[in-house]
N, C-alpha and C positions, 0 to 999 in steps of 0.2 A: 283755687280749687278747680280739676278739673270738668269741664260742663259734662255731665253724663246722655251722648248724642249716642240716638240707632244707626249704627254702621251698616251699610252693604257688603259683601263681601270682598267687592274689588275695593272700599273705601280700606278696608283692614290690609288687604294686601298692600296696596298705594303705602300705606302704614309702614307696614314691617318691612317692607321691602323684599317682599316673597310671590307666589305665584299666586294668584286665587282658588285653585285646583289644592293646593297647600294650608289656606283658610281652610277650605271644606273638610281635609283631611285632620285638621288639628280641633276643630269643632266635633267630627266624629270621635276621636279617641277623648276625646274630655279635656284634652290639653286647654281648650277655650271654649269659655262660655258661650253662644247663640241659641236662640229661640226664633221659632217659626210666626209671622207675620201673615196670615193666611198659607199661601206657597211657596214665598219668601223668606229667607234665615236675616237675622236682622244681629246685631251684637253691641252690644253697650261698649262705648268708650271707656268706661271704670273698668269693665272685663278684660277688653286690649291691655290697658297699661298696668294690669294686674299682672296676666301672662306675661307682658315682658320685665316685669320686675322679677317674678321667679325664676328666668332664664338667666337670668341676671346674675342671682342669688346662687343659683346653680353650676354658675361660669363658664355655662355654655355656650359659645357665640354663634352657634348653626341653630338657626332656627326652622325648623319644620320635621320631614320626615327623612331618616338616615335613607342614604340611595341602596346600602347594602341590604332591607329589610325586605323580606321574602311572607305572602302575604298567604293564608290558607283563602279557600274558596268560603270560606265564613265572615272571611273580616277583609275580602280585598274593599277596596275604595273606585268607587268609581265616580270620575268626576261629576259632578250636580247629584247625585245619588237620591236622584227623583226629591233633593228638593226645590231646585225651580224647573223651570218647562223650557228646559235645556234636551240638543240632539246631541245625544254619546254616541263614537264609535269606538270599539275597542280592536285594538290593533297594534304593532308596534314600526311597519315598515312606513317609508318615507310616501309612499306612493298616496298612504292614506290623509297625508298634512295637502297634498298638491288634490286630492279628493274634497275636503273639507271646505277649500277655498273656492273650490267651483259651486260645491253646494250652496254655502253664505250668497255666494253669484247669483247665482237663479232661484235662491228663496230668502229674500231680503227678510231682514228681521228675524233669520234663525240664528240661533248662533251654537257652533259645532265645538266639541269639548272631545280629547280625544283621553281618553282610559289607556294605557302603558301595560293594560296584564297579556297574560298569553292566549293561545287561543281557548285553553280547556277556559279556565276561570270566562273568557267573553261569553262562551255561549251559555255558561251557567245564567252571568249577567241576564242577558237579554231571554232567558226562562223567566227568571227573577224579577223581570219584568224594569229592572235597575238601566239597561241602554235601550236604544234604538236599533241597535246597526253592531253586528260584530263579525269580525274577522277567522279563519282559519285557516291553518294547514297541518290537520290534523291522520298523519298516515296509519289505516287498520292492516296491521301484517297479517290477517287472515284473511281476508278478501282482496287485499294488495291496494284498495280502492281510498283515495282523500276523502275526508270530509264530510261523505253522506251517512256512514255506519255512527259517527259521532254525532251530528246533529241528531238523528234518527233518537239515540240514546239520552243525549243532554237537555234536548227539548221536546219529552214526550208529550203527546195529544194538544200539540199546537201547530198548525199549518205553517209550514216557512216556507222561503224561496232562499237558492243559494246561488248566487249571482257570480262568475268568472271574473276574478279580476285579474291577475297574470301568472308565469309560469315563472319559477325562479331553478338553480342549480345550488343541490344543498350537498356537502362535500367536508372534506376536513383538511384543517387549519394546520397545519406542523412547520415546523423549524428549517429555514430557509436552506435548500439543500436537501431536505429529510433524511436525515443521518439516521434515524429507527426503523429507514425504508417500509414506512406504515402505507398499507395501503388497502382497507378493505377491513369490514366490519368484524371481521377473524382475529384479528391482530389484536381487540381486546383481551383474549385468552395469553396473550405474553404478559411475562410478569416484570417486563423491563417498561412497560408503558405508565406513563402520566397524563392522567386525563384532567383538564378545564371545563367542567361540566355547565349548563341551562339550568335554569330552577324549574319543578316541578309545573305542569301545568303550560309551558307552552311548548308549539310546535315541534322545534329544533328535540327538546328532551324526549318528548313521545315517541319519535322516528327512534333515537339511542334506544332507549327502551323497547319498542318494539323489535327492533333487528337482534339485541341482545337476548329476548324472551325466545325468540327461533331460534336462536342458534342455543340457547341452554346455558348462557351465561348470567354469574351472577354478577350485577352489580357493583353489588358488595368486596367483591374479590377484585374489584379494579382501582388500582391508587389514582385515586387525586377524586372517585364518584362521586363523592358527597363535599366537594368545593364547588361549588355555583357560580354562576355570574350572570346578570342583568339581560344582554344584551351578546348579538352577531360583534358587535365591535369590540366587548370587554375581554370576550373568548378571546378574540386574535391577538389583542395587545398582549395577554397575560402568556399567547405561544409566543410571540416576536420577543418579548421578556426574557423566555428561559424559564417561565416560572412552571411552565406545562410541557408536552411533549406534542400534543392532539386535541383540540375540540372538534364541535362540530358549528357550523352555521353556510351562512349562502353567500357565494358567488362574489356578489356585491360587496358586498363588503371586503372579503380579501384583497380585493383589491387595493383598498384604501389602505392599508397597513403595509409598512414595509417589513423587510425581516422575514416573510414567513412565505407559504407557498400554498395553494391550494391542489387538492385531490378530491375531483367532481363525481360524486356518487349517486344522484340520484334528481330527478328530477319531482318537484313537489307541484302541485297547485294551490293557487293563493287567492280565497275566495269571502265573500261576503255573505253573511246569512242576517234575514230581515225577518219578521213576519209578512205570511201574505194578507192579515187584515190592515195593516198599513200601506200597502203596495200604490192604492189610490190616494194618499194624504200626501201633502206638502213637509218637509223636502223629496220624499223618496220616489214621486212621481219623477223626479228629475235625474234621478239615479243614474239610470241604466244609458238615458239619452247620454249622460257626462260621458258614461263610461265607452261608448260606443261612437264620443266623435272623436274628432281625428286632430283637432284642437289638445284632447287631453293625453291623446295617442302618442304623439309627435311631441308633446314636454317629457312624457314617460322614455320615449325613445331616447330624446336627448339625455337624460341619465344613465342608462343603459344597462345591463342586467336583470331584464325582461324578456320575457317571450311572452307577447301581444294578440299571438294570433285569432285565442279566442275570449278577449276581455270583452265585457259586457253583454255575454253571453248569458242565459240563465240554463244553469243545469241540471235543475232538477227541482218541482213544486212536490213539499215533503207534509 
C-alpha cells in the first residue's frame, strides 16, 4: 500500500517527469488534486497515482497541457498563480530568461517563474494582481504610440512604471524567394495570400490587427486568419513549410529558420511594466541597475537582434 505522503510541487513534478509550472497548471484545471498548506499547495501521494492511473486508463502518454491550447484572459495560468511567494514575469522573448537569471543573482532566495502569455493577457495578470513584472509591445494605431495607451487602459487607477527594455524589427516571414512578391500591410486585400497568424492577445497579432482596422480590412476575408500559432518561431517554420505564404513576427527569429526570407516593417518597443508601489522592494530595486549595465548589455549584444540604446531606461511613471 501506497504511504499517502504531502508532495511539493516540484516533488510531483520530479514524479511525473514534467515541469512544475505543469503541476500548477494541472492542479488548476482539476486534473489533480492539491490543497493549500497555509501559502503553500501541498498534494497527496494517493492523488499523484490516481491521475496517473487515469492517464493511463485514457491511453494518453502526454501528460500535462496540449502546447496547441489558446487560453482566454479568464483562465490563462500563470505560473505560481499567487499560490507561493514566487516573482512572475510574463513575457515570451529570450532576453527575459537572461533577465531572470541576473535577478535570482542579486536577490538570493527569490526565485523567478517566467508566464509564456502575450502581452495583452500580462498586463491583465499583473492588474489581477497574479505577476510581478510583465512585458509588452503593444502598438496603438491611433496615436501611433507603444505601450502607454494600453497599460493606461489595462491597469486602470494603479501607478506603474514602464521600464525600456529593447528595440526589436517586426516584419514578415514569406517563402524563400517571395514568389507572392508580398510586401506591405496592403497586400492582405489580395485573395491569392495565406496567412500563419499569433493568437489573440499578444503583441505580434495586435500590430496585424491594428494595421488591418486602418486600412478597412477585414480579417475574416483573409485565408489562413484564424489558424494561430504559439510563437515568432512556429510562424516561420509553418512559412519555410509551404504550409503559409506570410506571417508576422521579429527579426530575430528569421533568422534562425532557413527557407524563408524576412521583409522589415516596422520597428516596436520592448518594454516592462511593474508597479510603482513595488519599485523599493527586493528583487526590483535591482531591476533597472540589471538593465542598465553593461554586463547584461554586452550578453544581449552577443545575441543580436536588438537595439539597446535606450534599455533600462524608464519611460514613463503612469
Amino acid at each position: 500500500m501506497i504511504e499517502n505522503t504531502a508532495l511539493t510541487p516540484q516533488e510531483v513534478a520530479d514524479m511525473l517527469k514534467i515541469a512544475k509550472n505543469t503541476v500548477y497548471e494541472l492542479i488548476k484545471r482539476g486534473d489533480l488534486k492539491g490543497y493549500k498548506v497555509g501559502k503553500k499547495i501541498r498534494v497527496d501521494t494517493k492523488d499523484v497515482e490516481e491521475y496517473k492511473n487515469r492517464e493511463k486508463n485514457k491511453g494518453n502518454n502526454q501528460v500535462g497541457m496540449p502546447e496547441s491550447r489558446n487560453f482566454s484572459s479568464s483562465d490563462t495560468f500563470y505560473p505560481g498563480n499567487n499560490m507561493e511567494d514566487d516573482f512572475v514575469i510574463c513575457g515570451q522573448d529570450v532576453l527575459l530568461d537572461i533577465l531572470s537569471r541576473y535577478i535570482e543573482m542579486c536577490s538570493p532566495g527569490i526565485r523567478i517563474f517566467r508566464s509564456y502569455v502575450g502581452s495583452y493577457n500580462g498586463l491583465l495578470g499583473l492588474y489581477m494582481g497574479k505577476v510581478q513584472a510583465a512585458t509588452a509591445h503593444l502598438w496603438d494605431g491611433d496615436s501611433g504610440q507603444y505601450n502607454i495607451p494600453f497599460v493606461r487602459r489595462l491597469i486602470p487607477g494603479i501607478p506603474t512604471v514602464v521600464i525600456h527594455l529593447a528595440c526589436r524589427i517586426q516584419g514578415f516571414y514569406v517563402t524563400k524567394g517571395n514568389p507572392k512578391n508580398i510586401q506591405g500591410w496592403e497586400d492582405f486585400e489580395r485573395p491569392d495570400i495565406n496567412l500563419i497568424n499569433r493568437e489573440k492577445g499578444c503583441g505580434t497579432r495586435i500590430l496585424l490587427d491594428e494595421h488591418l482596422r486602418l486600412l478597412k480590412i477585414n480579417g475574416k476575408d483573409i485565408r489562413g486568419y484564424n489558424n494561430e500559432c504559439l510563437s515568432h518561431l512556429a510562424v516561420a517554420s509553418t512559412v519555410a513549410r509551404g504550409d503559409a505564404d506570410v506571417g508576422l513576427g521579429n527579426e530575430k527569429t528569421g533568422l534562425q529558420v532557413q527557407n524563408i526570407d524576412f521583409i522589415p516593417l516596422q520597428k516596436e518597443r520592448y518594454e516592462l511594466v511593474i508597479k510603482k508601489e513595488d519599485m523599493d522592494n527586493p528583487p526590483f530595486k535591482s531591476i533597472i541597475e540589471i538593465l542598465q549595465s553593461d554586463k547584461f548589455k554586452q550578453e544581449l549584444s552577443g545575441i543580436g537582434g536588438y537595439d539597446l540604446t535606450e534599455t533600462g531606461n524608464i519611460i514613463a511613471e503612469l
